[in-house]
NUFIBA-513836 format. One record per residue (C-alpha): x, y, z. Coordinates in steps of 0.25 Angstrom, whole numbers, plus 2048, in hexadecimal, padded with zeros to 3 digits. Layout:
REM NUFIBA-513836
XYZ
...
***
This chain:
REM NUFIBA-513836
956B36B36
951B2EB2A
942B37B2B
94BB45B2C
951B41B1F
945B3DB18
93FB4BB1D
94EB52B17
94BB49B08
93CB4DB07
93EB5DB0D
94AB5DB01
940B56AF5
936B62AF7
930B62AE9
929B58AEE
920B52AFC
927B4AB05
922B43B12
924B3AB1D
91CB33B25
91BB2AB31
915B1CB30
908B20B32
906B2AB25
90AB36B2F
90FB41B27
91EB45B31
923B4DB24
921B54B1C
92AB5EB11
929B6CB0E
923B69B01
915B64B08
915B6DB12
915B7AB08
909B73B00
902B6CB0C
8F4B6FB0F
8F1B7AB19
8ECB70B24
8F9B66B22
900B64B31
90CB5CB32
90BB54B3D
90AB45B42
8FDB44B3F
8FDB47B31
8F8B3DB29
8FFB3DB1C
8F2B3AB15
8EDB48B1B
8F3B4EB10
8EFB45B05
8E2B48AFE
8D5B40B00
8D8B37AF5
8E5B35AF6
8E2B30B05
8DEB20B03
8E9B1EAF9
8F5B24B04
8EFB1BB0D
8F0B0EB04
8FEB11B00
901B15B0E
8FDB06B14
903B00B08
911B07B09
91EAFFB0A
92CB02B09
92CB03AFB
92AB12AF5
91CB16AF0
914B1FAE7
906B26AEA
900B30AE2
8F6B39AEA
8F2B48AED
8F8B4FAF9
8F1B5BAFE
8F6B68AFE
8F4B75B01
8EEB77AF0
8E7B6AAF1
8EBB5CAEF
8F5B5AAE6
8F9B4CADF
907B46AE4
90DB39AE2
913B33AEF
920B2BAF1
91FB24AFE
92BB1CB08
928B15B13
934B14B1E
937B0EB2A
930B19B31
928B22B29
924B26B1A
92CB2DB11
921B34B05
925B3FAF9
919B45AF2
91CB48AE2
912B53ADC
90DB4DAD1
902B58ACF
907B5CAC1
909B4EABD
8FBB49AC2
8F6B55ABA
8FFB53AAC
8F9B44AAF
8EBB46AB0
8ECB4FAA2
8F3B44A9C
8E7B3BAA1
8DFB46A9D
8E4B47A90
8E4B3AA8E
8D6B37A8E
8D4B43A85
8DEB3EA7C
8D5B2FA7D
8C8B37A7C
8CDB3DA6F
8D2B30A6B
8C6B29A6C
8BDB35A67
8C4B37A59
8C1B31A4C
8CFB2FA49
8D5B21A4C
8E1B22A55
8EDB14A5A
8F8B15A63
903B0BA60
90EB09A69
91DB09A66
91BAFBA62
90FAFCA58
904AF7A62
8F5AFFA61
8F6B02A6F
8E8B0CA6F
8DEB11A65
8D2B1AA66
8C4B16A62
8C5B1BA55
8CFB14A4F
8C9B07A55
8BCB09A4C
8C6B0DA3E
8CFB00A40
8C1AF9A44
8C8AF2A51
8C7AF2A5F
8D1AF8A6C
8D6AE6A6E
8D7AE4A5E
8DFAF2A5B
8E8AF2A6A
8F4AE8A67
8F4AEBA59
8FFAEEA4F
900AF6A41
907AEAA3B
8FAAE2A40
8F6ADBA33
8E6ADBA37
8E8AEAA33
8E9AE6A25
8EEAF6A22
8EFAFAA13
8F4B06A0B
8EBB0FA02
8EFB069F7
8EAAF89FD
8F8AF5A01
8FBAEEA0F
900AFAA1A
90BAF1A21
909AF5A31
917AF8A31
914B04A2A
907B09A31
909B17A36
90AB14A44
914B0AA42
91CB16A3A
91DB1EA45
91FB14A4F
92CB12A47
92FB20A46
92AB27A50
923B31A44
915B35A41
90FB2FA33
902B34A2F
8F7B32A22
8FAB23A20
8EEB1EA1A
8EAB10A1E
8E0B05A1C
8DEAFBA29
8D4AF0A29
8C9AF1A33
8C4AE5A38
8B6AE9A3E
8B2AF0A2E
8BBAE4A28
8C0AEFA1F
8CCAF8A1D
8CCB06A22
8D5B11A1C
8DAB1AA29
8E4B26A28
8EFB24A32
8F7B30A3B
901B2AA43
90BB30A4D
915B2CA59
90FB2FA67
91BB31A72
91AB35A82
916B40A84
921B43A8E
92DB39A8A
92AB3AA7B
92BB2AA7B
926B24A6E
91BB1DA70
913B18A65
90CB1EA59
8FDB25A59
8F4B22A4B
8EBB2BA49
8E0B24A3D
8D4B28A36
8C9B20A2F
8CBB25A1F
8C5B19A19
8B8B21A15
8C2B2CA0E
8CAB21A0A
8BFB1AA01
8B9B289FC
8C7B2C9F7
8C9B1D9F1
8BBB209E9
8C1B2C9E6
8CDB299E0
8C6B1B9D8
8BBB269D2
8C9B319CF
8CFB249C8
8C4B239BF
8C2B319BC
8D0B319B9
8CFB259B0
8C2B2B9A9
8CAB389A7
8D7B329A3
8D1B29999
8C7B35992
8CBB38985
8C2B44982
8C3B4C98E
8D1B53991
8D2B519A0
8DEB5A9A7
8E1B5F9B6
8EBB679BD
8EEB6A9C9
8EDB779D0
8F8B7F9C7
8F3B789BA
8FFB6D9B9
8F6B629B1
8F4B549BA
8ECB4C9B0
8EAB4B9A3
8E1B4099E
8DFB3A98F
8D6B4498A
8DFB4F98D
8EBB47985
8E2B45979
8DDB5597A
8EBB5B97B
8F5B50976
8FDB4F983
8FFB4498B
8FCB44999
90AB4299D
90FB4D996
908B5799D
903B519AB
90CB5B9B4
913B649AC
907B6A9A4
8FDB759A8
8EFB759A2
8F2B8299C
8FDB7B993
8F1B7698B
8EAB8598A
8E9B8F97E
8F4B99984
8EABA497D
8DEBA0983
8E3BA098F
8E8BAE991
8DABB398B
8D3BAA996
8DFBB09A0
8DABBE99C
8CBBBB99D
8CBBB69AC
8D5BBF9AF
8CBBCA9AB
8C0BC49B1
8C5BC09BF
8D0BCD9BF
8DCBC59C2
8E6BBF9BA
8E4BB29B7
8EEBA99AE
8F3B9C9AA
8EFB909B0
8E5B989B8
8DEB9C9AC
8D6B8E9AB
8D3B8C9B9
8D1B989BF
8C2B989BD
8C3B8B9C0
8C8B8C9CF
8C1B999D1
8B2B949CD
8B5B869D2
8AFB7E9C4
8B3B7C9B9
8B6B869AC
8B4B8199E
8BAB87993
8BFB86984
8CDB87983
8D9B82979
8DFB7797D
8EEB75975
8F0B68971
8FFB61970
901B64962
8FCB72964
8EFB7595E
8E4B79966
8D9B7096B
8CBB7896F
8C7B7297B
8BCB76987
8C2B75994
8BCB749A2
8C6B769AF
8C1B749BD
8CAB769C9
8CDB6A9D1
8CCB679E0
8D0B5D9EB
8C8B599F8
8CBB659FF
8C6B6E9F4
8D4B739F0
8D7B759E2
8E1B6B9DB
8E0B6C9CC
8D7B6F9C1
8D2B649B6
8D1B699A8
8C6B629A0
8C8B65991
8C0B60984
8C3B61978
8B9B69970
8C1B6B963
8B8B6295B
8ABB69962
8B0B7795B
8B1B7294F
8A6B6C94D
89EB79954
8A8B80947
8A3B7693E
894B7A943
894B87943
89CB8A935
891B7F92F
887B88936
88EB9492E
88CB8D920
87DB89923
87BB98927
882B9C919
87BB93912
86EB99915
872BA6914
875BA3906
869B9B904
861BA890A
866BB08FE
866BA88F3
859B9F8F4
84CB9C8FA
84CB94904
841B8D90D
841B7F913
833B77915
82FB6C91F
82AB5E919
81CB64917
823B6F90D
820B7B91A
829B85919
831B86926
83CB8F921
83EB9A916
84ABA4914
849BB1911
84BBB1901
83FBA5902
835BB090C
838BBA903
835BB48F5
82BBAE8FC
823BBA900
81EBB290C
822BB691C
82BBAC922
81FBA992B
814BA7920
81EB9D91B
823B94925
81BB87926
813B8A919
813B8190E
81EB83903
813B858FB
80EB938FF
818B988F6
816B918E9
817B9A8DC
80AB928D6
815B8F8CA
817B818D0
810B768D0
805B768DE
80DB688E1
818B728E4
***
């Protein structure tokens, strides 16, 4: 009576295998699940040993559990043949007084979506190890719990020294950009462990014991949850090596600090950038002195053409726009061949100072660019050549007077100049003339080739 309504249960609870057998390992049922899927030779009958439907490997591990079974319930996994092949099945095994009650679970898909996760678990440890990037998983509680080679040679420790560890540890001996201690409190990791939120581009400096040095890394952090239960599990840091960048940019910026100094402090040289749209962004010492401004009055709210000859720079507009056959105005007038021929133009233009006259200046403008070759600005590098010009005026008008001079002399007198020997080396006209002598036949003579024989010979 017991057996009939074991056989009613299991012939009920067809999504799954069920069995029975006698105290040898005879299969005496089976339901209609099996039958449908058995193997084309499969007799049920006495004889049937329940490990004839078992595959080879599955064999020697039915046997150990069968001599080890108890009263208790127990679990096998193993691969039952059917009429497709073996498939995998996980097995839940009774013992009674009398016989052995079994149901078989397909576990088919979940062996497969298993051995994927396995699968891509290697992958994801291959990748892990293979990448250049450093990467730490801390638990819920802060601990390192793994790390990929990587960032075992950036933090210059090893599996045992970095396991176990916390971001408070002080032997990190973490710092800011500026110098200034990085409490571990507010590591990345720790941040998302506390909210549950990615935080990325934190710059850090960590000591790394093996180079007895600091290393400046760029951290990516984010939470990790299951997969299938979204439970928060810990925080994933992704970090790479930037100490080589790190030190460039810092030669950088100590070289732009001078430059900056050396341009500030020059007194001569009117110095001024903008920015893309021609808003000013510096304005160094010798741009005060040239203009009469003071840096804070136009750092922001003043474009370069505030300082421009409003006529010159609508006949400049007409001349490119001519040349080029598209309108070009405004601010665009300075930097168009600038930008467009990629160096710099230099020009003479008319600078208006603060009081309002006009200051003759030559100007060179060069666009400016970042790393990424992107244009960010133009420099305006201005002298003033006021002085120059009127010294050129004062050349050229005395240059004038000389020639006048002459002119008047060439009229008026005879005129002929000698080295110290008394050689002719230069006659005028009226002096040729009188002469009777050709300009050749005189030059390099003595003076004395023409004497009147009315002065003394001394003469």
């Amino acid at each position: 009576m017991e057996d009939l309504a074991h056989h009613s249960l299991f012939q009920n609870l067809s999504d799954e295998l069920r069995f029975t057998l006698n105290s040898q390992g005879a299969v005496i049922y089976a339901n209609q699940t099996f039958l449908e899927m058995a193997a084309p030779d499969f007799q049920l009958d006495p004889s049937c040993e329940f490990t004839s439907i078992l595959s080879q490997r599955s064999k020697k591990a039915w046997e150990v559990a069968f001599l080890q079974l108890g009263d208790e319930k127990t679990e096998l996994k193993c691969h039952i043949e059917t009429s497709r092949g073996p498939f995998p099945f996980k097995l839940f095994f009774l013992r009674t007084d009398e016989h052995i009650l079994i149901s078989a679970k397909n576990i088919s898909e979940f062996d497969q979506i298993h051995k994927k996760r396995n699968e891509t678990e290697r992958n994801y440890n291959s990748l892990m190890k293979a990448i250049d990037q450093g990467f730490v998983f801390q638990d819920t509680s802060g601990v390192i719990r793994s790390a990929n080679t990587a960032a075992l040679n950036i933090l210059g420790l090893d599996m045992d020294q970095l396991q176990g560890r916390k971001s408070p540890d002080p032997r990190w001996k973490s710092i800011h950009e500026d110098g200034s201690d990085f409490p571990g409190e507010t590591h990345p990791a720790m941040v998302v462990l506390k909210t549950q939120k990615a935080m990325t581009g934190v710059i850090m400096g960590v000591y790394n014991p093996r180079y007895d040095k600091t290393k400046w890394i760029r951290i990516d952090a984010y939470p990790q949850f299951n997969f299938s239960t979204d439970k928060f599990l810990g925080a994933n840091s992704f970090f790479t090596d930037i100490t080589l960048f790190k030190e460039v940019k810092d030669q950088s910026n100590e070289k732009e600090v001078l430059l900056r100094q050396v341009i500030n402090s020059s007194t001569e040289i009117s110095f001024i950038s903008t920015d893309s749209q021609g808003l000013i962004q510096t304005f160094n010492t010798g741009a005060e002195k040239l203009l009469g401004y003071q840096a804070s009055e136009i750092i922001g709210t003043q474009s370069l053409t505030a300082f421009h000859d409003s006529q010159e720079l609508e006949t400049r507009s007409m001349e490119i726009s001519e040349t080029y056959l598209t309108e070009i105005r405004g601010f665009e007038v300075l930097t168009f061949l600038p930008r467009m021929l990629d160096k710099g133009e230099k020009r003479k233009w008319l600078y208006t100072h603060k009081s309002g006259r006009q200051v003759k200046t030559e100007v060179t403008i060069t666009s400016v660019h970042n790393s990424k070759k992107e244009l960010t600005g133009y420099l305006a590098i201005a002298v003033d050549i006021s002085q120059e010009e009127a010294t050129k005026k004062w050349n050229e008008d005395l240059l004038n007077e000389l020639i006048r001079f002459k002119e008047g002399l060439d009229h008026a007198a005879l005129v002929s100049m000698t080295d110290p020997k008394g050689r002719i080396t230069f006659a005028n006209k009226n002096f040729i003339e009188t002469s009777g002598y050709q300009y050749e036949e005189l030059f390099l003579k003595h003076h004395r080739i023409i004497k009147s024989r009315r002065h003394p010979p001394a003469f």
